[in-house]
C-alpha positions in Angstrom: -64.4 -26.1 -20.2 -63.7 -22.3 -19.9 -65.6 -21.4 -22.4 -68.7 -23.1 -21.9 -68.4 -21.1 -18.1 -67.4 -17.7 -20.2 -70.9 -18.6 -22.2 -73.2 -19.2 -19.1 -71.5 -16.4 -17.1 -72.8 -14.1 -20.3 -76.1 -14.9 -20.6 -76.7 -14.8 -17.0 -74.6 -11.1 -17.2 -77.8 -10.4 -19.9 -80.4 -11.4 -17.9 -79.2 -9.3 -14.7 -78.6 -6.3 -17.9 -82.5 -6.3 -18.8 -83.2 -6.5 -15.1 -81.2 -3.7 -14.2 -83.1 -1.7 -17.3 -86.3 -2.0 -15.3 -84.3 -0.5 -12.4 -83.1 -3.6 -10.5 -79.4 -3.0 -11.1 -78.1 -4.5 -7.2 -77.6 -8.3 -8.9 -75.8 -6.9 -11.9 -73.2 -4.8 -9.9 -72.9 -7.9 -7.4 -72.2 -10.5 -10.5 -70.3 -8.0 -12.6 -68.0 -7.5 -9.1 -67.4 -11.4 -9.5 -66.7 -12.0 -12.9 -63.8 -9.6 -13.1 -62.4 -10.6 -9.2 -59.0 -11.8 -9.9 -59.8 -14.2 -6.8 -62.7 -15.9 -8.1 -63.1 -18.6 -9.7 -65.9 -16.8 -11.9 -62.9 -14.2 -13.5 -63.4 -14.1 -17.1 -61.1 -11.0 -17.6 -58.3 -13.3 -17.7 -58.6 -14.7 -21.7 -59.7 -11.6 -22.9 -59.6 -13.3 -26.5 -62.5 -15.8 -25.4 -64.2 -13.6 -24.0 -64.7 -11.5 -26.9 -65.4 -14.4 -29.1 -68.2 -14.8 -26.5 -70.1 -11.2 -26.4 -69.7 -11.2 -30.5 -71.3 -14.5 -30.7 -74.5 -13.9 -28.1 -74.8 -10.2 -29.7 -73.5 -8.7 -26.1 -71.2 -6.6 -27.1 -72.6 -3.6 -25.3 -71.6 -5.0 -22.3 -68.5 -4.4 -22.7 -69.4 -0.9 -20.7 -70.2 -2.8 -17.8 -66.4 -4.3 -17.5 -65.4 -0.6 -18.5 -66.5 0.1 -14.6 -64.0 -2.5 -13.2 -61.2 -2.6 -15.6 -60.7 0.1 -17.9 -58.0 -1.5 -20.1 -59.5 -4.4 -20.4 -62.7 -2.8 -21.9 -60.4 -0.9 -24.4 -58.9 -4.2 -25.5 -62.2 -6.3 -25.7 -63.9 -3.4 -27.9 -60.5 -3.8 -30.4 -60.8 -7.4 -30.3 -64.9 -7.6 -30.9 -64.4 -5.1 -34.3 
């Protein structure tokens, strides 16, 4: 079940990316702020493993900058584990 929420919480991560291109960036920071909450049930920093498998397999690696913003290491470990 995880992963199938990792997937969706990625492709809707893209959508609120190509948004926030064209200059709407206020639902990508609000999204991105929930998906690496420790509190919420939308935290996918916690299997770091998965979620790597994840950005490799929907080509989304680069936004691996955007969880750069809200934990450092964790960006650090998820470009190691995406190589």
């Amino acid at each position: 079940m995880y992963i199938h929420m990792v997937k969706s919480a990625i492709t809707v991560l893209q959508k609120y990316h190509e948004k926030a291109i064209l200059g709407d960036g206020f639902g990508l920071s609000v999204f991105l702020e929930s998906l690496c909450d420790s509190q919420c049930t939308s935290y996918v920093l916690g299997d770091l493993q998965t979620l790597a498998r994840v950005l490799k397999e929907k080509e989304a690696c680069h936004l691996i900058d955007y969880f750069q913003l809200y934990d450092y290491k964790a960006a650090q470990v998820l470009d190691e584990l995406v190589k």
